[in-house]
N, C-alpha and C positions, 0 to 999 in steps of 0.2 A: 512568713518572710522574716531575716533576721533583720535585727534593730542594729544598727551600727554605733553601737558605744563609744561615748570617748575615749573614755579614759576605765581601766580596771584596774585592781591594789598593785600590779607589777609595773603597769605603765606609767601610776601614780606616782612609784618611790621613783622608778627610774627618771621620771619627769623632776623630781628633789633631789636628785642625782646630778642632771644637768638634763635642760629641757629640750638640747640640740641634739642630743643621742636618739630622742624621739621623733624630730622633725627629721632625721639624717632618717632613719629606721623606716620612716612614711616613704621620702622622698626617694636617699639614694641606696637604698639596702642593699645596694650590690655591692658596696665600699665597707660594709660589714666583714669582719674580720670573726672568726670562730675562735671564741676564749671560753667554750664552753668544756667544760669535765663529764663523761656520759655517767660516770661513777658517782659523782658528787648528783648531778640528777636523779637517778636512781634510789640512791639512800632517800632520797627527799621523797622521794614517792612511800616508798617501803614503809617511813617513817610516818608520813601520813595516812597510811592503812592502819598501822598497827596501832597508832594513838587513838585510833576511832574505840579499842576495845576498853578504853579507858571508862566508856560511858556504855549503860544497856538502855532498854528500849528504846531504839534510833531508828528515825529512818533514813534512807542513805538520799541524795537525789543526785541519779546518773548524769554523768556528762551529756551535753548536748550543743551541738553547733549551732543549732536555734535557742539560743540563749533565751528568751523567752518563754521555750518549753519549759526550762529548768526556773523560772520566777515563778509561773505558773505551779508547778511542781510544790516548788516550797511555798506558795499561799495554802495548798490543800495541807502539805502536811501541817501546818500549824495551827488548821482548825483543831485541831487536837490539843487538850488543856493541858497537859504536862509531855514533854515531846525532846526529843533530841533528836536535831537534823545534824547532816553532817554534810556539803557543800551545798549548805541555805543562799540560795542568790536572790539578789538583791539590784534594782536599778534606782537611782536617782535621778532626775533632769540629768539622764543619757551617759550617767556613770555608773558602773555595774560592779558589784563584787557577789565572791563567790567566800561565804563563812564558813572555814574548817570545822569547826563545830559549833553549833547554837544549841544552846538549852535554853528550854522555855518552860519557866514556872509562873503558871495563872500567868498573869502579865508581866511577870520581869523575865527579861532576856539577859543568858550570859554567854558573852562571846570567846571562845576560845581558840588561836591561833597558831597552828603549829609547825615547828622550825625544828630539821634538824642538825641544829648548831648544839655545843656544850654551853652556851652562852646567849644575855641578850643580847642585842648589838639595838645598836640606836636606828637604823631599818627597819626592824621589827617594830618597833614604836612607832614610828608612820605609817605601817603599813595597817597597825591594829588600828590607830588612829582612824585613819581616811576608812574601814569598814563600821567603824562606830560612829564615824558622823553620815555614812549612808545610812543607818539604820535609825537613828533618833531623829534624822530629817524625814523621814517616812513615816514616824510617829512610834515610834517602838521605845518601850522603857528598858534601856539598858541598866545592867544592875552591875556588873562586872564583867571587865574586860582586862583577859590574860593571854599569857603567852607561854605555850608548852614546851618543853624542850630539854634536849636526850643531859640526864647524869653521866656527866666522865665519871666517876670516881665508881659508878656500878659495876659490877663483876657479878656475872651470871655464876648459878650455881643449882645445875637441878633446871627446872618449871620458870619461865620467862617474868619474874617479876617486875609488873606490869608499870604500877605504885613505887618501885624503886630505878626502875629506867627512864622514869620521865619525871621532870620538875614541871611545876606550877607555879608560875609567875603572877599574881596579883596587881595589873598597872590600872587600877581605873583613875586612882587620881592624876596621871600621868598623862594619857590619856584624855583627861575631862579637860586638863589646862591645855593643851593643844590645838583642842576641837577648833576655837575661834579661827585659828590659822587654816583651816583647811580649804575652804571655801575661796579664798584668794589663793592660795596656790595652785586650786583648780584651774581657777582663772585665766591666773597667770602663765601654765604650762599649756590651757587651750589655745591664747592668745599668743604665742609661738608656732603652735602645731597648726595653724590658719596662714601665714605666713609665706606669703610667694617667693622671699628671697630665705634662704638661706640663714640661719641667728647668727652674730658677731658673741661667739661666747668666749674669751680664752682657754688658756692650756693651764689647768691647777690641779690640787690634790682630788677634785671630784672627776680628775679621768680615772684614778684610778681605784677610790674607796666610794663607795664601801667596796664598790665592783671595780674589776678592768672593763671599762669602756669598750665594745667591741669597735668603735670607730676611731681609736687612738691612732692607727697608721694616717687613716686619712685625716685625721684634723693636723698631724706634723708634718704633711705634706710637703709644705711649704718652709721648712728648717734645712739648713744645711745636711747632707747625707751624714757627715759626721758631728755630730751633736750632743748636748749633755744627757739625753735621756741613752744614747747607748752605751756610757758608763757601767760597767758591770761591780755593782757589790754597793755603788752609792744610795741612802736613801733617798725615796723618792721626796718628800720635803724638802731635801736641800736640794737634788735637780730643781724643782720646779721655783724654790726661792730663787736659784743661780738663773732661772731662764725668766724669770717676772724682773732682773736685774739685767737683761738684755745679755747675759754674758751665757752664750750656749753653745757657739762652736768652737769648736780646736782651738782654732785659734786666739779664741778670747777666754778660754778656759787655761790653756799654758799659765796666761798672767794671773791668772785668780788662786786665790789662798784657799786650794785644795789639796787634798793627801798626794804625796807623791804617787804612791800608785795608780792613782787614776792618773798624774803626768805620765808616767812611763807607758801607759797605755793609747795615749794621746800620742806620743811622740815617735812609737812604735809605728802606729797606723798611718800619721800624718806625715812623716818621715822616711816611711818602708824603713826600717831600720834592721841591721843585720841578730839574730838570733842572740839572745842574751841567757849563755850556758853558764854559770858556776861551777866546774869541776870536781873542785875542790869540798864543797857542800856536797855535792852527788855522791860523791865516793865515800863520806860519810855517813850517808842515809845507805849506801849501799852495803858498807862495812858491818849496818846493825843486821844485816839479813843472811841465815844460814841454810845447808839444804840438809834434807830436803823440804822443797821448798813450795808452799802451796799456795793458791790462785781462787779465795772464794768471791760468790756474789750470790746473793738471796734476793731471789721475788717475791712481795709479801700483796698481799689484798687487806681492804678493812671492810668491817661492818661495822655499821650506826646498833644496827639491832644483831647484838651477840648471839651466836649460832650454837657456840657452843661453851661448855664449861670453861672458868679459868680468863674468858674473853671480857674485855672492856670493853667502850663505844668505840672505835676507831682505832681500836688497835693495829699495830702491825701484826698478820698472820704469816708466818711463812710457808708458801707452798711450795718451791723448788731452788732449788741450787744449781749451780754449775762448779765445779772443780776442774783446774788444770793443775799438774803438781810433775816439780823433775825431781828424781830422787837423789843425781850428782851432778855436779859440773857436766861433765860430758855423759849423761843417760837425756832417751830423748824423752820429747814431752809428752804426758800420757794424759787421761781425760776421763773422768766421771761424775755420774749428774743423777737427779733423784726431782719427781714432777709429780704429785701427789694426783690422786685422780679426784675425778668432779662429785659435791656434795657428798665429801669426809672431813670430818676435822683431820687436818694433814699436820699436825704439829707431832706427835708421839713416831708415826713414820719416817717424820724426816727428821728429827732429833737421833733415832736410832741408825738409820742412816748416814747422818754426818759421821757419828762417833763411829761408825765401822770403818766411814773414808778417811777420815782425819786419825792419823795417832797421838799419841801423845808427845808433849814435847818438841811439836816441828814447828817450827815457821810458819806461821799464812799471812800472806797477802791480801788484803781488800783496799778497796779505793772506795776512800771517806769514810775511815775502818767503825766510827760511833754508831753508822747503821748495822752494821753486821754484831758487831758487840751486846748491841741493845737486843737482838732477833739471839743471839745468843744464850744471854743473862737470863731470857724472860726463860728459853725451854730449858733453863738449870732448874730456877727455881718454880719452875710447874712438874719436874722430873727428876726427884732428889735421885730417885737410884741410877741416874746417867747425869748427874748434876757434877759430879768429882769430872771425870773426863769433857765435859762439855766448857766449863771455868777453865779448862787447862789449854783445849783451844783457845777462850776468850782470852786466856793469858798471856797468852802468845802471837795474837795477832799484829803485824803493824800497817800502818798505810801508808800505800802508794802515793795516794796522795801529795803528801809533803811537799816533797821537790818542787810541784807545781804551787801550790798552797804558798810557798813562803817566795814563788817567782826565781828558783834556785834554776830552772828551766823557763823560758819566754819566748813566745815567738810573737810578731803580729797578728797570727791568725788566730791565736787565743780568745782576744777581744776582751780582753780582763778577766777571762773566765779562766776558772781550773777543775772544771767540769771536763770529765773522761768524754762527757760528749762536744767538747770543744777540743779539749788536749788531742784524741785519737786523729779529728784529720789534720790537725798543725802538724802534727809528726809523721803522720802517712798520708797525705793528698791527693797520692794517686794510686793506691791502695785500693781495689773496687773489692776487696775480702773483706777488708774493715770499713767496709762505707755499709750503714745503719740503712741508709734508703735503698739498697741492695736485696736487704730480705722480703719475703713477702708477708703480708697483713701486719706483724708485730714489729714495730720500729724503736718503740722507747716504752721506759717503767707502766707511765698510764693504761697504755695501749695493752700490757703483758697481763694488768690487775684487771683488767675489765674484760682480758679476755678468757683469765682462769675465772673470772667470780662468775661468772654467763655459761661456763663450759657444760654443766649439766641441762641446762636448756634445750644442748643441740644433739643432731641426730649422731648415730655411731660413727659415721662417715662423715660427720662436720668435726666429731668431736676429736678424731683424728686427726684431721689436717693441722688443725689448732694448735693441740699437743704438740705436735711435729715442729710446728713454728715458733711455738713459746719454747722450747726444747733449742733451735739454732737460734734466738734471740739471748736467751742466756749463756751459753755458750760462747758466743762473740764476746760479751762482757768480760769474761775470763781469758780469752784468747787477745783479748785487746788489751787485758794487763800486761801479758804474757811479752807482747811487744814491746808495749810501753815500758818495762820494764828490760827487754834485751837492747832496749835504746838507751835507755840510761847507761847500761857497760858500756854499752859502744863507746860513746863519750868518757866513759873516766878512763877506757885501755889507752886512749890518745896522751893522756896523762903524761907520758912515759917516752911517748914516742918521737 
């Protein structure tokens, strides 16, 4: 039968996180809000496979929902004198963790924990923590306690180097001064999680770091509908300074010495206020644009663990494009797209690709052009003999953006944002062609990477559908410039009239 643990290393941080995320999580989980990434999950998994080939003779000890099975498990394999387990679990007075890897030499134990960040983060520290003091309160001589975790700066080349993808973190003494602390905070986050009411915890920086809180909607419940946390562009530090000063709605934020932009954002929504056009700005940004005239967007994926030559940890890959392009004033709009297929490096086809779409010397259009530039740059210089033509689009590029970006266009339903996914329905509202939750399965960027990184997984007939979708998801994004963009003229021909 299973043991019902208190507490285990995810429950632990998040309980030092804030310990009402936990009691909310017990109690009301249905007020749980999904701030989870399946991409970002994923990599973690992958990452913690592959770290495993860091170490040889291991034994693995399989998952199991009888948690018990799995302590069991790891008591046999460490009758063995020199041994590497890799999720060695552990229970203490009815706290359980599960060790990413343990080595065992004669009797010292080294822990190793692994994360795939480019970084530590002070998380990781608690969490090695709280498994070092289950293991030395159980009588185990810990020798070293580290934390693994993926090299930005690596570049695959050839055969997966194993020793240059992953760093080794040395924290025992880090670690060791800690240890004291643990044992109360145990405490402390059981003697919450017991708790028939509800915890009186406030609103601070631990909603949102190291994690977003998935109970953030509902702990602001009780704030005005318009309020400082939907401020778009403000750090969260000075939101939550502004709301620990009691000053969080509209209207107590007017009077407060913050940037005008977040006033005219305020005053917009709290005011309904009529459309704030600059003309005169427009028709400048629009002055720098010539035809013919093009309309890019790139879909990229990353990987923690590089697939292929040339690739970093988390690089942007690009797999597909969409182009819309007029070649005159009055020529109508045409449309061509390039969607690399499942488990290829798609960087060499779609580089060659573009440079057949794109000529030289035209005009392109991107919205929030530093993405596309960078996804540019990189297949110049991975492709010097398409590197001349490729720089000469990057040359050429400008962004849409702008106008939005400097507030030269404004409406209320922006919401501070100048996000294409906020700009597109303030200008088309009742547009159901440009409405994003229109499409089927792919709605936005996340949704697109997770569904190209997964696509060799699926059958012929699944893998189609996908295509299909990832295909009119991209293609909106272009055609949404395309709007966006025939709106801006609309507004400067009035100019005149």
């Amino acid at each position: 039968m299973e043991k019902n643990y208190n507490l285990s290393k995810s429950r632990y941080c998040n309980g030092l996180q804030c310990p009402k995320m936990l009691w909310l999580d017990e109690y009301k989980s249905e007020e749980k809000s999904d701030v989870n990434n399946d991409s970002v999950l994923d990599n973690g998994t992958e990452v913690g496979i592959i770290a495993k080939d860091l170490f040889e003779n291991r034994i693995d000890i399989e998952f199991n929902s009888d948690l018990q099975k799995m302590i069991d498990d790891t008591k046999n394999a460490l009758n063995n004198k020199n041994i590497v387990v890799t999720e060695a679990s552990f229970n203490y007075e009815n706290n359980f963790c599960s060790v990413d890897i343990l080595v065992k030499n004669d009797s010292d134990f080294l822990v190793y924990e692994v994360k795939s960040s480019t970084e530590v983060k002070d998380i990781y520290i608690e969490d090695l923590t709280y498994q070092v003091y289950i293991l030395k309160s159980l009588g185990y001589h810990v020798k070293s306690a580290n934390i693994v975790y993926i090299n930005g700066g690596y570049t695959r080349c050839g055969e997966l180097n194993l020793k240059e993808l992953f760093k080794i973190k040395n924290l025992t003494k880090v670690v060791n001064d800690k240890l004291s602390l643990v044992k109360d905070n145990i405490n402390s986050i059981c003697t919450i999680l017991k708790e028939k009411e509800e915890p009186t915890i406030d609103l601070d920086m631990h909603c949102v770091t190291p994690y977003e809180c998935p109970f953030f909607k509902y702990c602001t419940r009780g704030l005005p509908k318009n309020n400082v946390f939907k401020l778009r562009g403000m750090a969260n530090s000075k939101k939550f300074s502004l709301y620990k000063s009691n000053i969080y709605s509209y209207e107590e934020l007017l009077k407060a010495n913050i940037n005008e932009k977040y006033k005219q954002q305020i005053e917009f929504e709290l005011f309904n206020k009529e459309d704030y056009i600059d003309k005169d700005e427009i028709k400048k940004f629009l002055d720098t644009l010539s035809y013919p005239l093009y309309f890019l967007d790139f879909e990229t994926f990353q990987q923690a663990i590089p697939k292929y030559d040339g690739i970093k940890p988390y690089m942007q890959i690009p797999f597909q494009y969409s182009l819309h392009y007029i070649k005159s004033k009055n020529s109508k709009l045409e449309h061509k797209e390039f969607l690399a297929v499942a488990n290829v490096d798609p960087r060499r086809h779609l580089a060659e690709s573009l440079v057949k779409d794109i000529p030289k010397d035209v005009c392109t259009l991107a919205y929030n052009m530093s993405f596309e530039k960078t996804v540019i740059k990189n297949l110049a210089y991975l492709y010097p003999d398409l590197a001349d033509h490729l720089m000469n689009i990057h040359d050429n590029i400008k962004d849409l953006m702008l106008p939005f970006y400097h507030r030269n266009y404004y409406t209320r339903s922006m919401f501070g944002s100048y996000s294409i996914k906020y700009v597109l329905p303030a200008l088309f509202p009742s547009d159901d062609a440009l409405n994003y939750h229109n499409l089927d399965l792919i709605h936005n960027g996340s949704e697109a990477m997770n569904a190209y990184a997964n696509l060799g997984d699926l059958s012929e007939e699944e893998q189609i559908k996908v295509r299909n979708n990832l295909l009119k998801y991209c293609e909106l994004d272009t055609f949404a410039m395309v709007k966006i963009w025939q709106k801006l003229q609309e507004q400067v021909e009035t100019i005149n009239n």
